[in-house]
C-alpha positions in Angstrom: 27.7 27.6 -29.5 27.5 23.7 -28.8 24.2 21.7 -29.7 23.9 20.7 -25.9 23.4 24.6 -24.9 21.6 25.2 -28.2 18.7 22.8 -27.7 19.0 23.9 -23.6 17.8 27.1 -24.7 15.5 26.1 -27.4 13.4 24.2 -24.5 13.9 27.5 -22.6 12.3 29.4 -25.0 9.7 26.7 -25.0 8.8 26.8 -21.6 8.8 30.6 -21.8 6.2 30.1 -24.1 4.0 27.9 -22.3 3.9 29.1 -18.9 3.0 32.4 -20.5 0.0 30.6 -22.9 -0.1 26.9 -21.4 -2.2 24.3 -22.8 -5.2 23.5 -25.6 -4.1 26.1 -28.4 -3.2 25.9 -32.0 0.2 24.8 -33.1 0.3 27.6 -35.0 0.1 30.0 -32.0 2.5 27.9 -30.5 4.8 28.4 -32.9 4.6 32.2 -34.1 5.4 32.6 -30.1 8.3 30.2 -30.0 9.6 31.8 -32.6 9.2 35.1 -31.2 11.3 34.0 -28.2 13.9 32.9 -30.2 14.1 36.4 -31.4 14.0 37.9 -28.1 16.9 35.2 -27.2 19.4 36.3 -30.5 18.7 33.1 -32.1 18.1 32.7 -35.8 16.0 30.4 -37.2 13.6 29.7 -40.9 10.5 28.7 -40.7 8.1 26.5 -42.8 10.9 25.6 -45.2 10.5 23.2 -48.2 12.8 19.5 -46.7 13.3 17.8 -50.2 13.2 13.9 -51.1 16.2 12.2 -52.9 14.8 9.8 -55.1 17.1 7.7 -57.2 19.1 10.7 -57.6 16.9 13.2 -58.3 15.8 16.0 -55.9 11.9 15.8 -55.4 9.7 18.7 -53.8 6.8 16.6 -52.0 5.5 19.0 -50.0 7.4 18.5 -46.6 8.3 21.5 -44.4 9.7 21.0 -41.3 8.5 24.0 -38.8 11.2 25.6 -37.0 14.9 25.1 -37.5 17.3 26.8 -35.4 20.9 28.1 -36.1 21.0 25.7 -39.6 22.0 23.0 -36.8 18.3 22.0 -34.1 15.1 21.0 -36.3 12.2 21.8 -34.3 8.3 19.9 -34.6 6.1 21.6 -32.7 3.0 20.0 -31.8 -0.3 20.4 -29.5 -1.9 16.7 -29.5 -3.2 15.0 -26.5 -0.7 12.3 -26.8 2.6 12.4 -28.9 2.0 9.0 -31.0 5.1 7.1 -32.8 4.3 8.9 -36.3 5.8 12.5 -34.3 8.9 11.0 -33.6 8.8 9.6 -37.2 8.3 12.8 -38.7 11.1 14.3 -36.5 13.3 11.4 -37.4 12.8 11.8 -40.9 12.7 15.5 -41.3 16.5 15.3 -39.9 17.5 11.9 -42.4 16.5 14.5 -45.1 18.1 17.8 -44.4 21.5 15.7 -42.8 20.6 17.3 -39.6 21.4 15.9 -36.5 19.4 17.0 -33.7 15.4 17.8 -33.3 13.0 18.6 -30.6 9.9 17.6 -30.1 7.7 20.2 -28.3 4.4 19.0 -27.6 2.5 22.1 -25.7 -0.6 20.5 -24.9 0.5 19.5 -21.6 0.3 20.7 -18.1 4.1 20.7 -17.8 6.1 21.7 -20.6 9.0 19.1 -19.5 6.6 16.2 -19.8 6.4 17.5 -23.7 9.7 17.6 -24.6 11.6 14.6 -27.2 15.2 15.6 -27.9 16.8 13.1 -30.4 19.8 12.8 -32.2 20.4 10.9 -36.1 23.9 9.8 -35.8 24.6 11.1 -39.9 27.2 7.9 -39.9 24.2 5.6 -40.8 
């Protein structure tokens, strides 16, 4: 499957998800159901898995875990914050730098629209 239909129906799922809950719950309810609908949908996906730091050659564990990631290919943040500041698309930026990923989602379900909560960027792995 191509990352463009992938991520298409990642955001799917998503907005399964919140039209059925909508706003003002936790992440973590927001994620258990995502990740339900990928289920429902035939997707595979890990959660809450360790993302490592290269330090000077040397693999470090420093507590990082990305939330959702999809096929081995789409790292998903999910989020539920009034506002999605810089520092989310940081962490989405770096999460991918570090597991050589190249595409990530944003999903911010506090919102009244789930399209208005929605990042989709790509790392371009040449850098």
């Amino acid at each position: 499957m191509h990352v463009n239909e992938l991520t298409s129906q990642i955001i799917a799922a998503a907005i399964e998800v919140h039209s059925q809950l909508g706003p003002g719950l936790l992440e973590s309810t927001y994620e258990e159901c995502l990740c339900h609908e990928l289920s429902l949908r035939g997707l595979s996906f890990k959660r809450q898995q360790p993302v490592s730091v290269v330090y000077k050659g040397i693999r470090l564990e420093c507590g990082y875990r990305y939330d959702i990631l999809v096929e081995d290919r789409v790292i998903i943040e999910v989020k539920s914050v009034d506002a999605l500041a810089p520092v989310h698309e940081a962490q989405l930026l770096t999460y991918l730098r570090l597991g050589g990923w190249q595409v990530g989602l944003l999903l911010n379900f506090n919102v009244v629209r789930m399209k208005d909560g929605i990042v989709r960027r790509v790392l371009n792995l040449k850098e």
